[in-house]
PDB file with SEQRES, HELIX, SHEET and CRYST1 records, atoms N, CA, C and O in Angstrom:
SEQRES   1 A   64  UNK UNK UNK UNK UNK UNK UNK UNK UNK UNK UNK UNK UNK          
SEQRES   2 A   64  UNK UNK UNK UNK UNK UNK UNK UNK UNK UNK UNK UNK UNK          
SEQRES   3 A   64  UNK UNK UNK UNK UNK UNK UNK UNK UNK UNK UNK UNK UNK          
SEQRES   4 A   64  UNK UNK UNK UNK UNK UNK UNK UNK UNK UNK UNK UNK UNK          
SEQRES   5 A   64  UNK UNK UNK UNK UNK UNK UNK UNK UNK UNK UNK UNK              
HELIX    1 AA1 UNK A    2  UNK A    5  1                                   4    
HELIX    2 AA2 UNK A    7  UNK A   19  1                                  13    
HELIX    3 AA3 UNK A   22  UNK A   24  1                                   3    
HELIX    4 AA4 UNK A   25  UNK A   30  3                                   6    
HELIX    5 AA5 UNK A   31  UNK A   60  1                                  30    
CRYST1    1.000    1.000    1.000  90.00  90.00  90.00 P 1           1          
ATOM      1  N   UNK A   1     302.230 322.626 197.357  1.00  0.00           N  
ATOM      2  CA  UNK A   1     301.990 321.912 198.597  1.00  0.00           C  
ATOM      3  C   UNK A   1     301.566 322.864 199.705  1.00  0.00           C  
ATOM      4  O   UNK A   1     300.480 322.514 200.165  1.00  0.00           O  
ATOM      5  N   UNK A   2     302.076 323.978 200.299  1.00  0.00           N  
ATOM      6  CA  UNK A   2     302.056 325.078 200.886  1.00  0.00           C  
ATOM      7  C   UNK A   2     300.412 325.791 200.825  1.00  0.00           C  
ATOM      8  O   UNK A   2     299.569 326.071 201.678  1.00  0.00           O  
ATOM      9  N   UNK A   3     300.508 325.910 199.160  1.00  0.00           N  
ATOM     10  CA  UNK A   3     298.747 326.066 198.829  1.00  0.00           C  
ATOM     11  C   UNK A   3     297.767 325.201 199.760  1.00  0.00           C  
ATOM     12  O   UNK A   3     296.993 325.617 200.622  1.00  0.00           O  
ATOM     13  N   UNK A   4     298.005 323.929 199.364  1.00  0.00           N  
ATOM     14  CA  UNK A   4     296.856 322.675 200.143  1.00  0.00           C  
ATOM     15  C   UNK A   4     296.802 323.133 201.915  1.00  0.00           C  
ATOM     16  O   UNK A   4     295.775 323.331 202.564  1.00  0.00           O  
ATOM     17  N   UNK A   5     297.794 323.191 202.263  1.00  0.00           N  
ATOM     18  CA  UNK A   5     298.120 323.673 203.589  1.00  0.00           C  
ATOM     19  C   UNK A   5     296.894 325.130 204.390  1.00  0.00           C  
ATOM     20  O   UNK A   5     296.409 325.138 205.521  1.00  0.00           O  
ATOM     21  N   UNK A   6     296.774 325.914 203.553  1.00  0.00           N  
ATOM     22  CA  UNK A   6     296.068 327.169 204.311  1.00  0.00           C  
ATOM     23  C   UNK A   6     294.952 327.167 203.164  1.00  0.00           C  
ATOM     24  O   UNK A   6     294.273 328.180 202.994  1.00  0.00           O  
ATOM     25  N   UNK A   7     294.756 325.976 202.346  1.00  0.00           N  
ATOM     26  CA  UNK A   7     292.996 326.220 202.024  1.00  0.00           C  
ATOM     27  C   UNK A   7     291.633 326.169 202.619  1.00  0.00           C  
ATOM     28  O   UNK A   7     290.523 326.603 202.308  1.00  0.00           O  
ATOM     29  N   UNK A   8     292.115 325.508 203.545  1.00  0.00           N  
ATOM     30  CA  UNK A   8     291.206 325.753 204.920  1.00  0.00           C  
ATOM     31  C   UNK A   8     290.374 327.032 205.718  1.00  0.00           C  
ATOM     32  O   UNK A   8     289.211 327.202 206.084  1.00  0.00           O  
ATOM     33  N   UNK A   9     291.884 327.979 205.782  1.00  0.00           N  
ATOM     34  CA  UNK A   9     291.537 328.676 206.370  1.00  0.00           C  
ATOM     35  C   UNK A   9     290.960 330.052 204.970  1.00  0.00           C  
ATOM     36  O   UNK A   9     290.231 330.996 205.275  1.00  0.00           O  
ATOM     37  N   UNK A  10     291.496 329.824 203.539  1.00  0.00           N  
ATOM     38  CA  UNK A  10     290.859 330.549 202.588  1.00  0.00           C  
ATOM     39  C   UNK A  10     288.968 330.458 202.480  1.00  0.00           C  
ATOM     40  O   UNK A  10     288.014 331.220 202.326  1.00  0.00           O  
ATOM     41  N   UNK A  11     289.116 329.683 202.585  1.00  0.00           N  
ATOM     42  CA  UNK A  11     287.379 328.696 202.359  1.00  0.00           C  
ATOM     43  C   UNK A  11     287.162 329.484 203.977  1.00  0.00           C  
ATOM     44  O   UNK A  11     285.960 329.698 203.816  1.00  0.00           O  
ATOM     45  N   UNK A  12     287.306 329.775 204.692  1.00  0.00           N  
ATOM     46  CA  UNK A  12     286.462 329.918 206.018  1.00  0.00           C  
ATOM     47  C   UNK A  12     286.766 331.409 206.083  1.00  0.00           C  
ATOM     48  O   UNK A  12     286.209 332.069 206.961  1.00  0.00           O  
ATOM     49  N   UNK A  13     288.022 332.292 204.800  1.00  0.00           N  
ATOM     50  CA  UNK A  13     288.185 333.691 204.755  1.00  0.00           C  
ATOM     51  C   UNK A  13     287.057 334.151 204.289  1.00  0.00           C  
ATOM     52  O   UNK A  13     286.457 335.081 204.827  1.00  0.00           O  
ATOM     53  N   UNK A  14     286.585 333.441 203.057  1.00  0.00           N  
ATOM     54  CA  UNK A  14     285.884 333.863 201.895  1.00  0.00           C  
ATOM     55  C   UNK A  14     284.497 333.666 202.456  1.00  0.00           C  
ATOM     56  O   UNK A  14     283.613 334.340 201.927  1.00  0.00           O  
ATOM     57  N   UNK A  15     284.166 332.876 203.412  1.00  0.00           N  
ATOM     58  CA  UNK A  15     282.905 332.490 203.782  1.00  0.00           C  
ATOM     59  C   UNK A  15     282.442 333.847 204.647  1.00  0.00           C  
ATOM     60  O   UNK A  15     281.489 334.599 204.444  1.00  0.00           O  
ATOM     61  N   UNK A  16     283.672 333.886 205.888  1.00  0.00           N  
ATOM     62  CA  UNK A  16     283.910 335.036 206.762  1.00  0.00           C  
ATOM     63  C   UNK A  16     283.431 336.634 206.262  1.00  0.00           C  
ATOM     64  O   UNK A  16     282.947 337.573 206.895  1.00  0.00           O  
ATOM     65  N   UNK A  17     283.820 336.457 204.780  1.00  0.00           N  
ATOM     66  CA  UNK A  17     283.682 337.952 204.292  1.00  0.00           C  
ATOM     67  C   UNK A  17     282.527 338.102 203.447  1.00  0.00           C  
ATOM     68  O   UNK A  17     282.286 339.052 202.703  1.00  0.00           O  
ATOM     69  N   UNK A  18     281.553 336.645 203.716  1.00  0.00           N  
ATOM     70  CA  UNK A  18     279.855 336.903 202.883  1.00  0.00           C  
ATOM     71  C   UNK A  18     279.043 337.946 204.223  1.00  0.00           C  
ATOM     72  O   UNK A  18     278.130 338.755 204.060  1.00  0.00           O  
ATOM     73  N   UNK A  19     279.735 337.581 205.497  1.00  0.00           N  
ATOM     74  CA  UNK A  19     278.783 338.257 206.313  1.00  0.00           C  
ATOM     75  C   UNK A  19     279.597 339.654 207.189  1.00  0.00           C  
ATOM     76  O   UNK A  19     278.854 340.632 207.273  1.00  0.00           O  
ATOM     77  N   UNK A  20     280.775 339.809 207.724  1.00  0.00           N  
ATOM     78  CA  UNK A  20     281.115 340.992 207.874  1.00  0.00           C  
ATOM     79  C   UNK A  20     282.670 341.351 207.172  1.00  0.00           C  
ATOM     80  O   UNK A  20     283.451 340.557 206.646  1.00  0.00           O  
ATOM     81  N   UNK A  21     282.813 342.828 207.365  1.00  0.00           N  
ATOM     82  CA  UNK A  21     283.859 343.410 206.756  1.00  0.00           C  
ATOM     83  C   UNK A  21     285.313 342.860 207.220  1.00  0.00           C  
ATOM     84  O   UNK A  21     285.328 342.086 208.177  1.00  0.00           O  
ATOM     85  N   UNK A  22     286.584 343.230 206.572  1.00  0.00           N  
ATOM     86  CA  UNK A  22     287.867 343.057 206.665  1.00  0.00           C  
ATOM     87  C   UNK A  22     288.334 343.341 207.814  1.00  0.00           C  
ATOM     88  O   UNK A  22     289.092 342.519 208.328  1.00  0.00           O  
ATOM     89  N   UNK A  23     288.038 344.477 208.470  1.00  0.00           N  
ATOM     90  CA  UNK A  23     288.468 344.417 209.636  1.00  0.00           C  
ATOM     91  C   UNK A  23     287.964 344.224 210.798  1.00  0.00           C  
ATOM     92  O   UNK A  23     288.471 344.609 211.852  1.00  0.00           O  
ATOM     93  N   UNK A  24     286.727 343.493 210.654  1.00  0.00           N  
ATOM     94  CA  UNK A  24     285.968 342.827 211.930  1.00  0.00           C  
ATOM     95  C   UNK A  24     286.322 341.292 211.533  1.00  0.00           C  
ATOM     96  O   UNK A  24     286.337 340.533 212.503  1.00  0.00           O  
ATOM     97  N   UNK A  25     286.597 340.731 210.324  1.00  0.00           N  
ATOM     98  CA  UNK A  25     286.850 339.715 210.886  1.00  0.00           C  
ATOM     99  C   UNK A  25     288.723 339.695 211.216  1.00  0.00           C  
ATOM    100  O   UNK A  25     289.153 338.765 211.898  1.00  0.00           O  
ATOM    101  N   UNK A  26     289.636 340.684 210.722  1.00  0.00           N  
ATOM    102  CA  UNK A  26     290.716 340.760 211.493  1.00  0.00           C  
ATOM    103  C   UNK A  26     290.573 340.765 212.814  1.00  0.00           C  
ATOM    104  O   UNK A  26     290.719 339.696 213.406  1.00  0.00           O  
ATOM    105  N   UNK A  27     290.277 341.889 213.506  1.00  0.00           N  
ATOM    106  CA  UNK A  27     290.052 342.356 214.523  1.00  0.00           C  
ATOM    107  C   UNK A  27     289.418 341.603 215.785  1.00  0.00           C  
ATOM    108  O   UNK A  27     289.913 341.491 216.907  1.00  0.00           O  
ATOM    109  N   UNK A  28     288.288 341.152 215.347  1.00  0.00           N  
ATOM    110  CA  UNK A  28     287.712 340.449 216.186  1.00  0.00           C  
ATOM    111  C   UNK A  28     287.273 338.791 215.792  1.00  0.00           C  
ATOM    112  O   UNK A  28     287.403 337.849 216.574  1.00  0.00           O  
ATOM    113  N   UNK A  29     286.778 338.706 214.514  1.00  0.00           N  
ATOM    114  CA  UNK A  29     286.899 337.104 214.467  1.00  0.00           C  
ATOM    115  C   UNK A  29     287.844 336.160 214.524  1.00  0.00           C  
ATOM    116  O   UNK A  29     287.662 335.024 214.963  1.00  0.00           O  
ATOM    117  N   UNK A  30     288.681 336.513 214.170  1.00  0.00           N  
ATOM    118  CA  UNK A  30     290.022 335.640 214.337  1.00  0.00           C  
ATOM    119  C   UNK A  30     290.164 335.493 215.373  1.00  0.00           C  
ATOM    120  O   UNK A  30     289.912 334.375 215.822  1.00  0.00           O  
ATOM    121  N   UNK A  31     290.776 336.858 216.534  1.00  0.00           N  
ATOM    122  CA  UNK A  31     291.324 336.337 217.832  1.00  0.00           C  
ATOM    123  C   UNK A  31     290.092 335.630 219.011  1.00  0.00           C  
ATOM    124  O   UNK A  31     290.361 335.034 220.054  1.00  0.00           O  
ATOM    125  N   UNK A  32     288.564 335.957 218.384  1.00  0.00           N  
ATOM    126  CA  UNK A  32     288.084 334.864 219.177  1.00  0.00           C  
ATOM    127  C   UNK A  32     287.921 333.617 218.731  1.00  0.00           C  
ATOM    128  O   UNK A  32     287.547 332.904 219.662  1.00  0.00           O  
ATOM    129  N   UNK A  33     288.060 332.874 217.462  1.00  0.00           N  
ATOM    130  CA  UNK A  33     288.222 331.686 216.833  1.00  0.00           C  
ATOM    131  C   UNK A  33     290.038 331.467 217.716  1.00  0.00           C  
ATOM    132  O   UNK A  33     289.962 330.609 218.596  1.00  0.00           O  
ATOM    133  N   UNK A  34     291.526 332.105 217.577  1.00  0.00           N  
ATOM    134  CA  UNK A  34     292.231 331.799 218.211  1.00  0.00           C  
ATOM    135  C   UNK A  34     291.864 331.436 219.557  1.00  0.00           C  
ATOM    136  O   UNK A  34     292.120 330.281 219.896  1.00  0.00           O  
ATOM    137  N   UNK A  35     291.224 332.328 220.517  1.00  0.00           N  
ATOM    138  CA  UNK A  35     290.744 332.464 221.890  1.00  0.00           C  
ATOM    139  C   UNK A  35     290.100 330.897 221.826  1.00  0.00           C  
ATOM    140  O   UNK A  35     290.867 329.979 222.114  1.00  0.00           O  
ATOM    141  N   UNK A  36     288.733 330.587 221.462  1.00  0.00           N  
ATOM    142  CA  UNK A  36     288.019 329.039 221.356  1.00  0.00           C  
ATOM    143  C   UNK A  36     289.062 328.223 221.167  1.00  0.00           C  
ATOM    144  O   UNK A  36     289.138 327.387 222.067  1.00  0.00           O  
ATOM    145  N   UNK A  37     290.067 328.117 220.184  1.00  0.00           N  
ATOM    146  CA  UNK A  37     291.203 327.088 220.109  1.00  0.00           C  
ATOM    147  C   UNK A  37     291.938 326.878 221.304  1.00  0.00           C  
ATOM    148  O   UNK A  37     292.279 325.735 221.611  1.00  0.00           O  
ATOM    149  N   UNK A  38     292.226 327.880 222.029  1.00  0.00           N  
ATOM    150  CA  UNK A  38     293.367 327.593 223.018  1.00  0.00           C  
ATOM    151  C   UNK A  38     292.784 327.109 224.570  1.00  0.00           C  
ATOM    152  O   UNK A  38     293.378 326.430 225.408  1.00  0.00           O  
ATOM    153  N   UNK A  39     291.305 327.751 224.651  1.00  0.00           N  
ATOM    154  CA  UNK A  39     290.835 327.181 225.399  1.00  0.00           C  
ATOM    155  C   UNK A  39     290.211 325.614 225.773  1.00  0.00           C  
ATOM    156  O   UNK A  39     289.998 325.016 226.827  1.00  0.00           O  
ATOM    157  N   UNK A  40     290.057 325.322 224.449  1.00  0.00           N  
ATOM    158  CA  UNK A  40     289.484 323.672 223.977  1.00  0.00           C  
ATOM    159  C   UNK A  40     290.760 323.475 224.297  1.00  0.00           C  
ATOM    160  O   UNK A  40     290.784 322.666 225.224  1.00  0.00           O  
ATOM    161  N   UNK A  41     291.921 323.836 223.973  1.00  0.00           N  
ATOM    162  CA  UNK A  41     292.889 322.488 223.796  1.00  0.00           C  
ATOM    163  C   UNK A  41     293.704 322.495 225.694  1.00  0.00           C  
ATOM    164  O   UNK A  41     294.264 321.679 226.425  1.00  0.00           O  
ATOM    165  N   UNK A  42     293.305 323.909 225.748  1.00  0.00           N  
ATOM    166  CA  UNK A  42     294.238 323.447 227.105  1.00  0.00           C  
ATOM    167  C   UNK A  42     292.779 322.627 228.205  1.00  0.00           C  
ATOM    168  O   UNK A  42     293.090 321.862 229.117  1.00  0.00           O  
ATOM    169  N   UNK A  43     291.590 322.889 227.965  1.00  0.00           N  
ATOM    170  CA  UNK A  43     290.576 322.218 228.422  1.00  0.00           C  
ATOM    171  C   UNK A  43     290.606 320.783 228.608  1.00  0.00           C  
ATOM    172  O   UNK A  43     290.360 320.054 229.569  1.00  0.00           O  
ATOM    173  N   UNK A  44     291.113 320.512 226.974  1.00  0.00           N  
ATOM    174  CA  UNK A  44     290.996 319.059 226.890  1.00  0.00           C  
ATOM    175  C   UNK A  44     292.796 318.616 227.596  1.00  0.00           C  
ATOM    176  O   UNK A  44     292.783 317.481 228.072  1.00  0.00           O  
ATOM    177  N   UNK A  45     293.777 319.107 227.672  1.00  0.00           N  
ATOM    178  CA  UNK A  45     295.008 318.766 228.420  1.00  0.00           C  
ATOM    179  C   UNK A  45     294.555 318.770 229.871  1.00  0.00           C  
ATOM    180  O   UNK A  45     295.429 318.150 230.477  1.00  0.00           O  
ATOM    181  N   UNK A  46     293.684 319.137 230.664  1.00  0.00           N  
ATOM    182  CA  UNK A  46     293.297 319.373 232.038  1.00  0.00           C  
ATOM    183  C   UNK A  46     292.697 318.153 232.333  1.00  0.00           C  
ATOM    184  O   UNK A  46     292.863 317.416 233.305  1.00  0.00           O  
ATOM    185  N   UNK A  47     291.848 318.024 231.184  1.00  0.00           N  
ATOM    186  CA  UNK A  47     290.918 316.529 231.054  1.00  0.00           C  
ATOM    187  C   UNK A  47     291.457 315.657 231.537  1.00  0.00           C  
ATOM    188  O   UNK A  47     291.212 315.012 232.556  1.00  0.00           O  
ATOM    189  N   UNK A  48     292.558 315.574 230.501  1.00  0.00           N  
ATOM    190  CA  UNK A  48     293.328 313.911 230.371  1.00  0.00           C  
ATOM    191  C   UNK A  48     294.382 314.139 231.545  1.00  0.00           C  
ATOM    192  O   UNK A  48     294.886 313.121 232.019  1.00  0.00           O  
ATOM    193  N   UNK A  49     294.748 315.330 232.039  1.00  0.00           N  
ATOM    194  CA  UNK A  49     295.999 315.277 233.259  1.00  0.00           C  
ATOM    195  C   UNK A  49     295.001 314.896 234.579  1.00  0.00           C  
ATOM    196  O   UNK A  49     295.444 314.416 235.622  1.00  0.00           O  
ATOM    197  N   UNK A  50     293.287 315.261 234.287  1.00  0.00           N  
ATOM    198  CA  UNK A  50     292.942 314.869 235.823  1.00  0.00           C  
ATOM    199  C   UNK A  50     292.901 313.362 235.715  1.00  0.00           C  
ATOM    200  O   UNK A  50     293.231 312.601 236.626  1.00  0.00           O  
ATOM    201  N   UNK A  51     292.519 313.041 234.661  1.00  0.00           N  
ATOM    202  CA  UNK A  51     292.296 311.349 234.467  1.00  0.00           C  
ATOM    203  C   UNK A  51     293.253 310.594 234.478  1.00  0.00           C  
ATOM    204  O   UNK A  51     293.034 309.417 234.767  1.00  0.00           O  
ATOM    205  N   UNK A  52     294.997 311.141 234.082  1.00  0.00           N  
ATOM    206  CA  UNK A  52     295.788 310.522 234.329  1.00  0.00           C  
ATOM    207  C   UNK A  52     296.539 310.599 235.734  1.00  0.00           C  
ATOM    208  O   UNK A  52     297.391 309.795 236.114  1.00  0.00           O  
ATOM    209  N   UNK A  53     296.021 311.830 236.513  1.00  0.00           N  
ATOM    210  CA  UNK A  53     296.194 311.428 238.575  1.00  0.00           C  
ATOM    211  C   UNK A  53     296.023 310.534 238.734  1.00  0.00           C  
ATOM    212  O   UNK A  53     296.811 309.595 238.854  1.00  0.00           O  
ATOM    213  N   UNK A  54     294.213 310.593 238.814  1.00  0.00           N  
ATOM    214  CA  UNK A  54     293.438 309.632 239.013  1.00  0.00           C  
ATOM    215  C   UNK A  54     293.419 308.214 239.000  1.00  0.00           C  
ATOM    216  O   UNK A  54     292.830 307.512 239.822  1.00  0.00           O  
ATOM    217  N   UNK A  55     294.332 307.677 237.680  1.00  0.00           N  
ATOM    218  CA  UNK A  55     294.665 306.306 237.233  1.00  0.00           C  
ATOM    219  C   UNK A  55     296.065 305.972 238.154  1.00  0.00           C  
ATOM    220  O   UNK A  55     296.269 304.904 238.731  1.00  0.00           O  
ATOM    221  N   UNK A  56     296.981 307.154 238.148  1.00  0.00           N  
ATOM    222  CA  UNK A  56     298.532 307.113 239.264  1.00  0.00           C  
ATOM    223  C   UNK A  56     297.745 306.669 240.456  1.00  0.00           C  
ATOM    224  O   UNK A  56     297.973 305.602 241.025  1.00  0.00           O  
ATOM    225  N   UNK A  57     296.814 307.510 240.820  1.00  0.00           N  
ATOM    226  CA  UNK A  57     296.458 307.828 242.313  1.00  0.00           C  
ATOM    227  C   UNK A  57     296.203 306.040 242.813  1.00  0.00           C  
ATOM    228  O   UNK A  57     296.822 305.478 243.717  1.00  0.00           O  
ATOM    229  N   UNK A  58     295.020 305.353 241.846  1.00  0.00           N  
ATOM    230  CA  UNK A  58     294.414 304.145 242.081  1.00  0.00           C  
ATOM    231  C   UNK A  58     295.898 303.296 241.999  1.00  0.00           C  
ATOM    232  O   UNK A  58     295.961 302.412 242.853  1.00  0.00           O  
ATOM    233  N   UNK A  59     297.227 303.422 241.030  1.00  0.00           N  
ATOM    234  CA  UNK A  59     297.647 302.427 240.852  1.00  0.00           C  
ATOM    235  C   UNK A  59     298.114 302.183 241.962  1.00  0.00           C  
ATOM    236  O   UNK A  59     297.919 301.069 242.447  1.00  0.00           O  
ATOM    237  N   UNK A  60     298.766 303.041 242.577  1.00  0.00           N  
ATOM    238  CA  UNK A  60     299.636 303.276 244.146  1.00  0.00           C  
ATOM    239  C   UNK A  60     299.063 303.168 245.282  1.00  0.00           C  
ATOM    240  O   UNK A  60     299.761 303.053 246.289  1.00  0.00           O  
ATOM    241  N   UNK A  61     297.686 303.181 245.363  1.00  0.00           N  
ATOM    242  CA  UNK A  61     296.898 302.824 246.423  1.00  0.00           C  
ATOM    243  C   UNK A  61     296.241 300.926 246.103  1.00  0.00           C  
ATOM    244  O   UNK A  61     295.270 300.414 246.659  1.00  0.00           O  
ATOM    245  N   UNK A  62     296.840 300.498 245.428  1.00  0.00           N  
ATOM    246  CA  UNK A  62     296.476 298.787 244.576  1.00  0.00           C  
ATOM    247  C   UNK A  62     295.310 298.690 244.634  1.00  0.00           C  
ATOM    248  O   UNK A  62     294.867 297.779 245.333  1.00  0.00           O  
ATOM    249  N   UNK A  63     294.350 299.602 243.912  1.00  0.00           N  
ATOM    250  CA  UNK A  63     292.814 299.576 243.741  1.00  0.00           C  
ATOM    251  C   UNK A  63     292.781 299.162 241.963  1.00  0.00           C  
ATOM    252  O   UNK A  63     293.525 299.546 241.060  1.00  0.00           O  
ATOM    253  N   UNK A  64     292.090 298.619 241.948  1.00  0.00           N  
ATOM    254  CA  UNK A  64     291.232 298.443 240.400  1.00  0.00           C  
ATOM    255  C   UNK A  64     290.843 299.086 239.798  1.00  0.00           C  
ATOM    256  O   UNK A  64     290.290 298.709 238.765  1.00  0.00           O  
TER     257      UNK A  64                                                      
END                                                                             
């Protein structure tokens, strides 16, 4: 079960290592694939926290 879990990221190791070496994609591909993740997700939490003001803001002012 554990296997099924990180075949994902095997398939995107093995792909990773048709075009550069072991320790460029340690080194540097990973933590900017981490880096893109954390920024999308706190991006998209900013999203939905301005949109959910926005919806407070209208309910409390009795706008539509």
């Amino acid at each position: 079960m554990e296997l099924l879990l990180f075949a994902p990221i095997n398939f995107i190791d093995q792909l990773l290592l048709k075009f550069f070496s072991v320790e460029t994609i340690n080194h540097v591909i990973w933590p900017f694939i981490q880096i893109g993740l954390v920024v999308t997700v706190i991006s998209g939490w900013v999203a939905y926290a301005s949109y959910l003001e926005r919806k407070i803001s209208a309910f409390m002012q009795a706008r539509l």
